[in-house]
N, C-alpha and C positions, 0 to 999 in steps of 0.2 A: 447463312450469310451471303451467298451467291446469287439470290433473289433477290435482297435488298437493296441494293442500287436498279433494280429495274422497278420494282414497286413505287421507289422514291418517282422514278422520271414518268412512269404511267401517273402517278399521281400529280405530280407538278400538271401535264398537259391536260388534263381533264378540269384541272384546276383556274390554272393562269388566265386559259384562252375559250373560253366559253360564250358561245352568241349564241343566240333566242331565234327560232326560224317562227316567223309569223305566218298567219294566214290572213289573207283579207275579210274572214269570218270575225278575227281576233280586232280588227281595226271598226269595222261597223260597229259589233259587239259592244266594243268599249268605251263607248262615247255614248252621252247624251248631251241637250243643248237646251241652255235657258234663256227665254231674251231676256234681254237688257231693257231696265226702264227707262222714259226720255230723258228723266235726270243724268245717265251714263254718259260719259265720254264719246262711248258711239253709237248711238242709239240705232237699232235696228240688226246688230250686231250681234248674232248669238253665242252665249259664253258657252265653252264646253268645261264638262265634267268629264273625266275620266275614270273608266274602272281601276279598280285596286291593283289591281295585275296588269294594270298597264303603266302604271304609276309606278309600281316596282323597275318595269325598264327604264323608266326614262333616265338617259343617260349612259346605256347599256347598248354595246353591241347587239344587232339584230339581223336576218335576214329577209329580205320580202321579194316575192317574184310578180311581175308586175310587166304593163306595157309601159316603154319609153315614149314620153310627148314632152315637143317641144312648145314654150307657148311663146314666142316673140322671135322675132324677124333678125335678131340678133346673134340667136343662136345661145343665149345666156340664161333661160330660165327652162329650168328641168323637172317636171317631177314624175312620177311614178303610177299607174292609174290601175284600177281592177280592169277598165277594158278599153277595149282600142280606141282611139281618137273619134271615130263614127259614133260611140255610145257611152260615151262619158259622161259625168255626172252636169257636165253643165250643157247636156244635148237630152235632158231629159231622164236618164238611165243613172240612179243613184242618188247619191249626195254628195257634198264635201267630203266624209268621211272614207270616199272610195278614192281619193289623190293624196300622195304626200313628196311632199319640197324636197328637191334632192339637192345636194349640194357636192360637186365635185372637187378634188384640189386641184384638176386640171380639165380641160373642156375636153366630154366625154366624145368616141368616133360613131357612135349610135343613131340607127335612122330611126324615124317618126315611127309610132306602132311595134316595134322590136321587142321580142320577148324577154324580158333576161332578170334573173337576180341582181338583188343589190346589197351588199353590205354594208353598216354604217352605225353609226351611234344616232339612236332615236331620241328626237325632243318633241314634248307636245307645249302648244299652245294654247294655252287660257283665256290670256286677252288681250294679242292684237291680231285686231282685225282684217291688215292687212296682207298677213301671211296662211301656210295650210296651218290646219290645226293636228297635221301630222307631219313632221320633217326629220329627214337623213344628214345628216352634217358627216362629213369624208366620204360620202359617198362612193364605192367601188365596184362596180361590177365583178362578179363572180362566176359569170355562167352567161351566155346567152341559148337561145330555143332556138 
């Protein structure tokens, strides 16, 4: 009986608090993309699919490590990229599926290009167009390189 208050609490903690460490193998992976015909709302637009295993997260704590880039002059839009701001997916190097939207509850201290983990609850996007089709909502840094 001496053991069983510690069992209990090793069990709660493995239990309660569990987040998903991704790779950006797991985020190319799991997407594919269909377009849209001209009849669609936005035509030219491709809708993503996502695998099963990814659709199990969403909504789920996650961690991803990734470069920090800022995209506007404001200092307000953040997301997360497989590689530095030099070869990112809209320089040639990728896709969309190598960025995803980060969303802070406060405005992060992070320079452009910075390596660092992020933690957060993953949402994927299906159909609008005008966001990633991977995003972080509470976003936290965890770590930086």
């Amino acid at each position: 009986m001496r053991f069983f208050p510690l069992i209990v609490m090793i069990w709660m903690g493995t239990t309660t608090y569990a987040q998903t460490s991704l790779d950006w193998s797991d985020l190319t992976g799991g997407i594919s993309f269909q377009a849209l015909s001209l009849e669609d709302p936005f035509p030219g637009f491709t809708k993503a699919k996502f695998s099963e295993s990814l659709t199990k997260l969403e909504g789920k704590e996650i961690v991803l490590t990734g470069y920090f880039l800022v995209l506007d002059g404001n200092q307000s839009v953040y997301m997360l990229s497989k590689n530095p701001m030099a070869s990112c997916f809209f320089c040639g190097n990728g896709g969309p599926e190598t960025v995803v939207g980060l969303r802070f509850t406060e405005k992060p201290p992070f320079k452009m290009d910075e390596l660092l983990s992020v933690s957060g609850i993953l949402h994927l996007n299906r159909n609008n167009p005008n966001q990633y089709y991977y995003r972080i909502e509470n976003a936290n840094a965890i770590s930086f390189k």
